[in-house]
N, C-alpha and C positions, 0 to 999 in steps of 0.2 A: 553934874546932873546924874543921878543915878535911874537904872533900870531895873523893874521889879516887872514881874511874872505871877500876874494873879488867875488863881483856880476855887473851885469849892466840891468840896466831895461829899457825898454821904457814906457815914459808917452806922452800920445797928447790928440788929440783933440778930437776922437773916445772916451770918459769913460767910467768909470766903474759907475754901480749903486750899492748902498750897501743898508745895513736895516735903515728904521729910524724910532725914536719911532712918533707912531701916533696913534687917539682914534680906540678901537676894530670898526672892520666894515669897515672902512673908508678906501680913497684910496689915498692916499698924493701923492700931484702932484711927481714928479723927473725928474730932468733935463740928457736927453742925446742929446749927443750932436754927429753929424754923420760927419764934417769934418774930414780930416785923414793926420793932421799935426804931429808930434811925434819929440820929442829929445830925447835925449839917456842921462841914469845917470849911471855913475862908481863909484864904493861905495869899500871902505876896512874898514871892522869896529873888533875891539881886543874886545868882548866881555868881557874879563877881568879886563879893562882899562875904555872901556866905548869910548876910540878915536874912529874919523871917519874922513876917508878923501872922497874926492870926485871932482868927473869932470862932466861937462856938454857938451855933444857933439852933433852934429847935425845926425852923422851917428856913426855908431859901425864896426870895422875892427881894423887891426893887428895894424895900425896909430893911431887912438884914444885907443886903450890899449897902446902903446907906451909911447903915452903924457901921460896917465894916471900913469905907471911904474914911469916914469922921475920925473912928479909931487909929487908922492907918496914919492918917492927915498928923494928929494930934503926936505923932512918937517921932515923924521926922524933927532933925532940927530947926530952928525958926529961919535958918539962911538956905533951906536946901527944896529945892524943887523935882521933884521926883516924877521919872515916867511908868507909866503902870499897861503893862502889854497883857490883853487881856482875850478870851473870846468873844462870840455875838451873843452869850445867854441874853435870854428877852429882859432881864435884870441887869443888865449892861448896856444895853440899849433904850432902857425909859426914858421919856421925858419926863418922869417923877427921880431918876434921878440925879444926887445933889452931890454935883464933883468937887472938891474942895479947892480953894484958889493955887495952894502950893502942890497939885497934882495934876498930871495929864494923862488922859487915857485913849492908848492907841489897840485900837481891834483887830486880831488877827486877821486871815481867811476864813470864810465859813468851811466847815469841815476842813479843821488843820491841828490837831492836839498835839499829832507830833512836834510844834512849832511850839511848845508849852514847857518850856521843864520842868514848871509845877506839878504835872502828870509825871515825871519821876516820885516826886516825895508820895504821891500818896498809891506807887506802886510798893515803893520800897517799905510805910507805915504797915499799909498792908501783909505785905512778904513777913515780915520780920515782926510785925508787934498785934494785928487785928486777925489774922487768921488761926481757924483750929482753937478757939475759945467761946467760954458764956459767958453772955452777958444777961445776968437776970431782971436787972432793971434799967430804965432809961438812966441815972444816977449811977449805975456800976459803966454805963457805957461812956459817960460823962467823962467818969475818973480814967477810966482807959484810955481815952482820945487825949484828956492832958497832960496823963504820965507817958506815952510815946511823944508828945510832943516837945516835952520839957528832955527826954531822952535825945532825941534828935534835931527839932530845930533851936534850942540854944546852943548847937556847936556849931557854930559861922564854916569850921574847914569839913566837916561830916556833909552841908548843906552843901557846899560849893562841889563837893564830890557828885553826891546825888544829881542833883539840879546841873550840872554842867550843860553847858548851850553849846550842845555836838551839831544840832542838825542848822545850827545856824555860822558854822565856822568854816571859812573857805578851806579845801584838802589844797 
């Protein structure tokens, strides 16, 4: 049985700044940018394995977790039953939604992200691929959310670095 770690983030047009190295003193330009277009990413990553699946949606509700479940459901293999550790979003908790028979879904604590390592990857997307950029249209933001992601969650050992599950490892 394997263990996956599902999250969903928004990224748009509003960014993030982060650090960059620049000479002491100095004030390096950075780009923000104030339009407030945003897509939504659904993520289940097995820190174990290093897999990632993933969906791109325009909005977040009980229907894009749905397609997300289906999608997910649909790339396991036909003998594997898969646990999906996930939060209380009120999209996780519908009665509209439709868990798939070869999935289980167990919910954290309320208020516990730290328990997440999916909150890694979309600290590290951030750091390294969505900050200090434009994005002029909902389509350019598109293309960016799947070239970071085809950068980093198609490498099973990059994911299992990220995502490692510290805060749940006895010292």
């Amino acid at each position: 049985m394997l263990s996956y770690y599902q999250d969903e983030a928004r990224f748009g047009q509003h960014g993030t700044l982060t650090r960059i190295w620049a000479r002491v003193g100095s004030r390096p330009p950075a780009i923000r940018q104030t339009q407030y277009d945003y897509l939504y990413l659904f993520t289940a990553v097995c820190p174990q394995t290093g897999d990632a699946a993933g969906l791109i949606t325009a909005s977040v509700n009980t229907d894009a977790m749905n397609a997300f479940l289906a999608s997910f459901s649909g790339e396991l293999p036909p003998d594997v039953h898969a646990v999906m550790i996930l939060d209380r979003a009120g999209w996780h908790v519908s009665s509209k939604l439709k868990i798939p028979d070869n999935l289980s879904l167990i919910h954290l604590p309320p208020k516990s992200p730290q328990f997440n390592p999916a909150e890694n990857l979309w600290h590290y997307l951030r750091s390294h691929y969505w900050s200090n950029r434009l994005y002029p249209t909902w389509n350019d933001l598109k293309e960016a959310a799947i070239d970071a992601w085809r950068r980093v969650c198609l490498l099973p050992p990059l994911i299992q670095s990220i995502c490692a599950d510290t805060t749940l490892r006895a010292n």
